[in-house]
N, C-alpha and C positions, 0 to 999 in steps of 0.2 A: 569608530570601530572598536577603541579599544573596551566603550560601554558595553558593546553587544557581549563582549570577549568576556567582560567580567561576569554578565547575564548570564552569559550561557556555564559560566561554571559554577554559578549558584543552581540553573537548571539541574546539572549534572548531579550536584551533589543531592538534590531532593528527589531527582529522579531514583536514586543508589535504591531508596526503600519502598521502591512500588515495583509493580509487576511489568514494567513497562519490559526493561529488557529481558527478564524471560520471556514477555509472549512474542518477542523478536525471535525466538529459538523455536517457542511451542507452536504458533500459528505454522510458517512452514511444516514443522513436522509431521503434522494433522494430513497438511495439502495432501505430502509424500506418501503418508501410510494410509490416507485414503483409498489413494489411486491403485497403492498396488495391494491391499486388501481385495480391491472392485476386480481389478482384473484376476488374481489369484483366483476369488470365489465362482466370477461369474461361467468364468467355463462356454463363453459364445467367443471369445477372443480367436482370431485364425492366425497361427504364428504366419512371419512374411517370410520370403526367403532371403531379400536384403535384410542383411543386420543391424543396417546403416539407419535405412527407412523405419525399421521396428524400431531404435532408438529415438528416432524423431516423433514416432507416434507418440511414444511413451513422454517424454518432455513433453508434446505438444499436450495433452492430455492433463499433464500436471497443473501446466500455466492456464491453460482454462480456467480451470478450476479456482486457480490462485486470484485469473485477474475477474473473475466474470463474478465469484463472489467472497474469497479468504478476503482481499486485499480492500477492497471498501469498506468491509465491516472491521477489518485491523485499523482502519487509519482508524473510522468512527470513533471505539474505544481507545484507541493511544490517543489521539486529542483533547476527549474528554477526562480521560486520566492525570493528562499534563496540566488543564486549565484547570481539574477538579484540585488539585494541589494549593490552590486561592480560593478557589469559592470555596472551600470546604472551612474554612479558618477565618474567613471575609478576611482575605490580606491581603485584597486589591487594594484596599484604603494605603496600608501602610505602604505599601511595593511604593505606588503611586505619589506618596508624601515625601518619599527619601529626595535629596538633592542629584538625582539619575533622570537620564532621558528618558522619557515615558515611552517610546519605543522601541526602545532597546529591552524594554520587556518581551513588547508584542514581537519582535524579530527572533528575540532568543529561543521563544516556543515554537516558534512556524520553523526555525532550524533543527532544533531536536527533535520533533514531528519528521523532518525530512530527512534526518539521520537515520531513525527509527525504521523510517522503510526503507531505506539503502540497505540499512541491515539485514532487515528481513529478506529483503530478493537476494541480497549475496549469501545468506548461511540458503533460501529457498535451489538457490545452482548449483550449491556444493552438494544439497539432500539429494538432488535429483539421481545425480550419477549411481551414489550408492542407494538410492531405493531402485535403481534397473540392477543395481548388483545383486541388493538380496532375492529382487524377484526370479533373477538367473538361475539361483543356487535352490530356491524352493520350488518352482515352477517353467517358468520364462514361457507362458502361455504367449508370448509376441513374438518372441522369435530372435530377441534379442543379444546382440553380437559386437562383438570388436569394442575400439574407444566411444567413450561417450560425444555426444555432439557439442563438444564444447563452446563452437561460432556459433551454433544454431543457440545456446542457452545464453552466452554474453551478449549479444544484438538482439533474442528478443527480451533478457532480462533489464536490459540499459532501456530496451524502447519501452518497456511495463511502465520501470519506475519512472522515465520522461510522461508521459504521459497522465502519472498520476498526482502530478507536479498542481494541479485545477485542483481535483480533488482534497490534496494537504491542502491550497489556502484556504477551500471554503471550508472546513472541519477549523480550521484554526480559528477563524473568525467567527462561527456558529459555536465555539465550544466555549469560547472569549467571552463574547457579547450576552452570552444567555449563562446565569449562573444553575440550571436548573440540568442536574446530570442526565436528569429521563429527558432534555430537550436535546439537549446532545447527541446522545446517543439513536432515540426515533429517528430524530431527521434524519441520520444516518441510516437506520436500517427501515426507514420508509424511500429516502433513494436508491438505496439497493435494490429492496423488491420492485420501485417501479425501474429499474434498468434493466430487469428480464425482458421487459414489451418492449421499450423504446429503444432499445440495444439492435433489436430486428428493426428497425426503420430504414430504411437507406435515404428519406429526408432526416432526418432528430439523431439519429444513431451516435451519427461522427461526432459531432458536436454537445453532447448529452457526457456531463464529467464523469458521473459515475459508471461508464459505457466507454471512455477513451482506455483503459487498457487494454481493453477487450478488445478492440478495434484494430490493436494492435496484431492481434491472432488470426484474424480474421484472411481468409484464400491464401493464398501464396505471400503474406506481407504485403502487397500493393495498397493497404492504407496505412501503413505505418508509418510511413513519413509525414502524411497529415495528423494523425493523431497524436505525436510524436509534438510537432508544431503548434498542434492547438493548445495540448497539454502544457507545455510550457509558458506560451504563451500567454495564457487562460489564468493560467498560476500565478505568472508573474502582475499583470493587471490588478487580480481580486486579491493580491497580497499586499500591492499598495493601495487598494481601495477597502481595505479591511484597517490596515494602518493607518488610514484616514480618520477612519469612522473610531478606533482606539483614540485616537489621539481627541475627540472632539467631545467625547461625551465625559460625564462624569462613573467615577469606579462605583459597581456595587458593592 
């Protein structure tokens, strides 16, 4: 434990001068002022007369958006950003040569990766409330009223990031294994586009990584608890079988 502990604060300190933790600020923001630009302009919006319900459209609205396409394409590049920090330099040779567990590398990244999106869904719950606040004061095309939905944003915010738990290993291991940043990154945003079709499957859906946040939103929450499971699940497996394949190969 205590290798990973030193890893990860050498991560830390490299991560200090890349864009990693602004786009933990700037991705949500985008989600937030998306949404209530869309509603703002569109003018089809019918205010509700619960204030309650107009609250929960409006979150429900956000995290769509967040999980179905922000939050794929964020891990994408924070992963590739993290591993590009070695390949850019070839300092897997040296990392790999020091007298340190060689996966106590691989761990450190797959944690700051998973840090990274905790981050982001928790500043993603705190924009939420204040983007229904400013929509209130400029428009409030919803109808929106009273406190924010705080339960409804921490249980589905907790179940996003549980489930996107599949998602970080394979980005860690796909951004690892391949030193080439355009691989990285496609892969990522060639499984995004295809998670718009297979995301509608009700066989592939649940099961399909880059689709379990999403799955999450999806009717009343009744799959949440699976995607929630698998997600983790899923995570956990392909993050020791990603550490496997770290540990057995030679560094580029």
């Amino acid at each position: 434990m205590k290798h990973v502990l030193r890893a990860l604060a050498a991560e830390q300190v490299k991560v200090r001068g890349t864009l990693a933790w602004r786009l933990s600020f700037i991705a949500p923001a985008l989600v937030v002022c998306l949404c209530v630009l869309q509603l703002l302009l569109s003018g089809n919006a019918a205010p509700m007369q619960d204030g309650a319900q107009a609250w929960q459209r409006f979150a429900q609205a956000v995290l769509v958006l967040w999980a179905f396409l922000m939050l794929p394409l964020y891990i994408t590049l924070q992963s590739a950003l993290l591993a590009g920090l070695e390949h850019s330099e070839r300092q897997w040779k040296h990392l790999l040569a020091l007298p340190f567990p060689r996966g106590a590398h691989y761990l450190a990244k797959w944690l700051v990766l998973l840090a990274l999106v905790f981050l982001a869904t928790g500043v993603l719950m705190l924009l939420i409330p204040l983007g229904g606040a400013v929509m209130v004061q400029l428009h409030n095309p919803l109808g929106v009223s009273g406190p924010a939905p705080w339960n409804f944003l921490m249980s589905r915010g907790a179940a996003i990031f549980a489930a996107s738990v599949f998602m970080i290993s394979l980005h860690t291991w796909i951004s690892i294994r391949w030193s080439s940043f355009t691989v990285a990154v496609a892969s990522g945003m060639t499984a995004t586009v295809a998670g718009f079709l297979i995301a509608q499957s009700a066989r592939f859906g649940h099961w399909y990584p880059w689709s379990m946040p999403m799955q999450v939103l999806a009717g009343e929450g009744q799959k949440m608890g699976v995607a929630v499971m698998a997600g983790l699940a899923g995570g956990l497996v392909f993050l020791m079988l990603g550490l496997t394949d770290f540990l057995r190969r030679d560094a580029d």
